[in-house]
C-alpha positions as CSV (number, residue, x, y, z in Angstrom):
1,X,-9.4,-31.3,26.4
2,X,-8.4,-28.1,27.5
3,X,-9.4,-27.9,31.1
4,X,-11.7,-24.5,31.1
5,X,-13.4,-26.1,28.1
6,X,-14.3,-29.2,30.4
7,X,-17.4,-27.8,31.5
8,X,-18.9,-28.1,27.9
9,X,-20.7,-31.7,27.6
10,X,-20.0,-32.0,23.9
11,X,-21.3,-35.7,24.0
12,X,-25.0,-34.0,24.3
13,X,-24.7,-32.9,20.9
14,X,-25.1,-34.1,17.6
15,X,-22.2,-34.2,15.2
16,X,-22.6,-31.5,12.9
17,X,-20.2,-31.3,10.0
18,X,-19.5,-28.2,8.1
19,X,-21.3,-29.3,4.7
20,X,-24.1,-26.1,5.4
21,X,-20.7,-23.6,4.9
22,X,-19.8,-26.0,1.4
23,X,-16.7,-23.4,1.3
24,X,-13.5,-23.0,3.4
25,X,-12.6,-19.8,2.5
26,X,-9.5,-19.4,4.7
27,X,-6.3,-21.4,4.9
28,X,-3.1,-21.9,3.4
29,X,-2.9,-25.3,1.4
30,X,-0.1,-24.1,-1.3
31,X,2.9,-26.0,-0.7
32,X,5.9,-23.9,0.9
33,X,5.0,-20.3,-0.1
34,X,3.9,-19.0,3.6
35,X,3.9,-20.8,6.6
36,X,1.4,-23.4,5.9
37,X,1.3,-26.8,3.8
38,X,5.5,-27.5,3.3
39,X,4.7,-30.0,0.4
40,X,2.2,-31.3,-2.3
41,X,1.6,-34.4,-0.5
42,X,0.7,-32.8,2.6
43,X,-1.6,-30.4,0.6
44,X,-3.0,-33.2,-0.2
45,X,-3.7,-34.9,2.6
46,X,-4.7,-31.5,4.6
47,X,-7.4,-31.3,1.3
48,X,-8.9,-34.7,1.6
49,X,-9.4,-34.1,5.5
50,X,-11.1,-30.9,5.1
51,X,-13.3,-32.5,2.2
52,X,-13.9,-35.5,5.0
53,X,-15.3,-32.4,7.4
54,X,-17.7,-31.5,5.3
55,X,-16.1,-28.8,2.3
56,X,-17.1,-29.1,-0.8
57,X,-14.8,-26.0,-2.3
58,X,-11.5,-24.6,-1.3
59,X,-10.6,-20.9,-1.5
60,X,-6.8,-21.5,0.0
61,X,-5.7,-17.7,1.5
62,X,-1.6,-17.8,1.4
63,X,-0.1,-14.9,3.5
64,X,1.6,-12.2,1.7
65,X,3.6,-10.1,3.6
66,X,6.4,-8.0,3.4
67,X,9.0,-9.0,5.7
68,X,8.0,-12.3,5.4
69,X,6.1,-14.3,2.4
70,X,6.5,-11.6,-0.3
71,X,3.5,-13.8,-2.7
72,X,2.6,-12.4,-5.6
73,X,-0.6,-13.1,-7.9
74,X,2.0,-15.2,-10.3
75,X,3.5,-16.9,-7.5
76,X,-0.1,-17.8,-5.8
77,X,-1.6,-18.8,-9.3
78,X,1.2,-20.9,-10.5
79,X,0.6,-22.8,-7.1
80,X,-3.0,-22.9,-7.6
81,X,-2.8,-24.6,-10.7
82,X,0.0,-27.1,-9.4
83,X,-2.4,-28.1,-6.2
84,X,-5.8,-28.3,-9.5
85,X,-3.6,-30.5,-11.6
86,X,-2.7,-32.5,-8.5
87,X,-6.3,-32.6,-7.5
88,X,-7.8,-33.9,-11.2
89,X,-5.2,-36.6,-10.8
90,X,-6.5,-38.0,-7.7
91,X,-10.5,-37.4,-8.2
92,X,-10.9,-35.9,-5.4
93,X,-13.6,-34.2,-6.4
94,X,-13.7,-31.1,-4.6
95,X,-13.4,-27.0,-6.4
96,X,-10.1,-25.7,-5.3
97,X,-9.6,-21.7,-5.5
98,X,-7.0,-18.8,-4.0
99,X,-7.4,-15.7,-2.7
100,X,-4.4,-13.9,-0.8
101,X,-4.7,-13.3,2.9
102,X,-2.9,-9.4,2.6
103,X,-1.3,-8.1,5.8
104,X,-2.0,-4.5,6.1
105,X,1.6,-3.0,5.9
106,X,3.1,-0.4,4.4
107,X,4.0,-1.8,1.4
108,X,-0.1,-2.9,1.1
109,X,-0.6,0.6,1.8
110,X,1.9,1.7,-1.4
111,X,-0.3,-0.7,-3.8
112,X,-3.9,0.2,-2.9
113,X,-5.1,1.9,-6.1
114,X,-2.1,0.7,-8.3
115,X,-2.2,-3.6,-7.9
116,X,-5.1,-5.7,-7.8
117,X,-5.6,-7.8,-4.9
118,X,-6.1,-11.4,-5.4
119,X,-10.4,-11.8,-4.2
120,X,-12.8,-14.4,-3.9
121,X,-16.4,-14.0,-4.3
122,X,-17.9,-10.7,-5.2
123,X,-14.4,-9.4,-5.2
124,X,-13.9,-9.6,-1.0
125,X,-10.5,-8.9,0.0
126,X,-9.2,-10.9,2.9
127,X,-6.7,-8.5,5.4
128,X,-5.3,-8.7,8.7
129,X,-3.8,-7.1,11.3
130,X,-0.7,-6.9,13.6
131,X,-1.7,-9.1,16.6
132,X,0.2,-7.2,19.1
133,X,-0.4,-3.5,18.3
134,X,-3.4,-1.7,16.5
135,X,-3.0,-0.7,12.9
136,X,-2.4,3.1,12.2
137,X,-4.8,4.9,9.9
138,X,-7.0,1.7,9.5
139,X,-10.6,3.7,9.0
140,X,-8.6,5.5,5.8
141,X,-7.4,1.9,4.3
142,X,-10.6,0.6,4.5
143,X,-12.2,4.0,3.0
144,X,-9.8,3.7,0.1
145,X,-9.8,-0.2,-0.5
146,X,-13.9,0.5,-0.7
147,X,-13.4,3.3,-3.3
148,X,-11.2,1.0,-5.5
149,X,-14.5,-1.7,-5.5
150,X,-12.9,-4.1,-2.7
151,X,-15.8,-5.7,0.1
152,X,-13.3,-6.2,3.1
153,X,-12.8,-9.4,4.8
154,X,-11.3,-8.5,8.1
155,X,-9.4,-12.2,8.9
156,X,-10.6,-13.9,12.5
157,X,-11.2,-10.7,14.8
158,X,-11.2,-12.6,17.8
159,X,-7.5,-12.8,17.8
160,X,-7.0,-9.1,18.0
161,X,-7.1,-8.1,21.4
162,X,-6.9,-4.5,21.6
163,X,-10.5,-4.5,20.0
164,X,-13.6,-5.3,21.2
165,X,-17.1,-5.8,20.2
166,X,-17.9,-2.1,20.5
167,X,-14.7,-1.5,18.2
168,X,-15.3,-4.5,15.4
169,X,-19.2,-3.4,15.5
170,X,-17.7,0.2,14.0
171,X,-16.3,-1.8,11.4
172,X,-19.7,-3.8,10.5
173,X,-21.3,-0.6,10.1
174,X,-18.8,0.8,7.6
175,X,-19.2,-2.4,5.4
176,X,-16.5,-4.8,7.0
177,X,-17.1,-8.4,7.0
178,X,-16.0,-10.5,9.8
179,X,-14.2,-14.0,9.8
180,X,-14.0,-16.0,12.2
181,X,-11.6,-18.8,12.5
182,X,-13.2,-22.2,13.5
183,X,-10.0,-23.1,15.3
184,X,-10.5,-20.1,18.0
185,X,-14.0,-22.3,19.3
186,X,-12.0,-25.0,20.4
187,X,-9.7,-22.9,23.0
188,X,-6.9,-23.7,20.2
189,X,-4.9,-20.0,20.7
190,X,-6.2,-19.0,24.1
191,X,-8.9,-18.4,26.5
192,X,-9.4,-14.9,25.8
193,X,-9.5,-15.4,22.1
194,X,-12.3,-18.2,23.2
195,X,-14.1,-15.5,24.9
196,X,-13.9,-13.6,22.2
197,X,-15.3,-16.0,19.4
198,X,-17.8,-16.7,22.0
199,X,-19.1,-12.9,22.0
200,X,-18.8,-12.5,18.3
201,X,-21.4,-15.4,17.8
202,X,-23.8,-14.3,20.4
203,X,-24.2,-11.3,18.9
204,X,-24.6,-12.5,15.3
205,X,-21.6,-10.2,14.1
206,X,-19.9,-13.3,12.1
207,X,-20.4,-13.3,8.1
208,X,-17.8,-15.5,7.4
209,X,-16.1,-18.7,8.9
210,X,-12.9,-20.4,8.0
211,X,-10.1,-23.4,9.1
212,X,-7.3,-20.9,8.9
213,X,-5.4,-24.5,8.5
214,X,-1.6,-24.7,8.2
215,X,-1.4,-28.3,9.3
216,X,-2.7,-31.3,9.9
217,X,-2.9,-31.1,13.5
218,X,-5.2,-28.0,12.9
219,X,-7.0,-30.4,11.3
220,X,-7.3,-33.1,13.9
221,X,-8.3,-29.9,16.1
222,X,-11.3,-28.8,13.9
223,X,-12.8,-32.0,14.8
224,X,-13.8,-30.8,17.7
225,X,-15.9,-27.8,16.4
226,X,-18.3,-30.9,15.2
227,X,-20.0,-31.5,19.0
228,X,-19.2,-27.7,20.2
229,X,-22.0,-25.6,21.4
230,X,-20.8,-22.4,19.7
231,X,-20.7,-23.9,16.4
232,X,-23.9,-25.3,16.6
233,X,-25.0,-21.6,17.4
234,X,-23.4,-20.1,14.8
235,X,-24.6,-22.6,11.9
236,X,-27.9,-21.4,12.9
237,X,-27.0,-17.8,11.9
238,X,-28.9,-16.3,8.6
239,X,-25.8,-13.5,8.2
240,X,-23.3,-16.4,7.0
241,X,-22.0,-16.1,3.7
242,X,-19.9,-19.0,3.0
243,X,-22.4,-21.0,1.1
244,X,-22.1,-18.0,-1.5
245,X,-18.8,-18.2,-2.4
């Protein structure tokens, strides 16, 4: 256990699963497209342990990005329907969908208005931003992703540490739905991204909550969200949307 996190008597609590969210609408489960699952096996195996936490329903995000995992919707679908196939042969009894977890580039910029994105739900479209500096011109983007029928998923907050509450509560109030990833209430990336998560739950500003898993020892780590304080918080919260998906 991370030592700042030792303060937190997780034994206390109950082990609560994540059957309440029924969907994981965050990760990257198709194999060798982006930085997550390298093989069909391991998708696999990363799917049956996230069914084992709870899920009922997959919505599987690949990165697309480009200077680095140029997906397209063919290359995404053709994936999907590999990882189905593979799925229905094993019974594993559990919905598996994709989105596309679009960085905000310029070459995102170029399509907005011309492609359509890859969405789940009622067609919300899952961005992020640069960790290290703030996105340029990001009030415009989201103004013209809204006008072309997009509800904007803006991908775990917490890790972006130029903003802060104040900022990401500007975004709430022009329509932007949070995510927060599960991993970040653990102390799995850092103490301030901790801190972070920690604020975003107390005041209620989460709508959506996902594994953001590339691995299996993300998995492992997820575990721990099962005794933790924050997410027993935060399952409590009416503004989550997961169950909708």
């Amino acid at each position: 256990m991370i030592k700042w996190l030792s303060s937190f008597r997780r034994s206390s609590l109950d082990s609560l699963d994540f059957t309440l969210l029924k969907t994981d609408m965050h990760s990257h489960l198709i194999p060798s497209i982006d930085d997550g699952s390298k093989s069909l096996e391991e998708t696999i195996q990363l799917i049956s342990a996230l069914k084992n936490l709870g899920f009922s329903k997959i919505i599987t995000t690949p990165h697309t990005m480009s200077d680095y995992y140029k997906n397209s919707s063919e290359i995404i679908n053709k994936g999907t329907d590999v990882v189905c196939k593979e799925i229905k042969k094993r019974d594993l009894q559990i919905e598996f969908n994709s989105a596309s977890e679009y960085y905000v580039d310029y070459d995102f910029r170029q399509k907005i208005g011309k492609n359509q994105f890859l969405t789940f739900g009622s067609k919300y479209l899952l961005i992020e931003f640069p960790f290290v500096d703030k996105p340029n011109d990001i009030d415009e983007i989201i103004f013209e992703l809204q006008l072309s029928g997009y509800n904007i998923v803006l991908a775990h907050p917490e890790r972006y540490l130029y903003y802060t509450n104040k900022n990401l509560k500007q975004f709430i109030k022009k329509g932007v739905f949070l995510q927060l990833n599960l991993l970040s209430i653990t102390g799995y990336y850092s103490k301030k991204v901790y801190k972070n998560a920690e604020k975003l739950i107390n005041e209620d500003m989460i709508s959506f909550v996902g594994s953001d898993c590339h691995n299996m020892q993300q998995v492992m780590k997820l575990r721990e969200c099962l005794t933790n304080p924050l997410w027993h918080k935060l399952s409590q919260s009416k503004n989550l949307l997961n169950k909708t998906l």
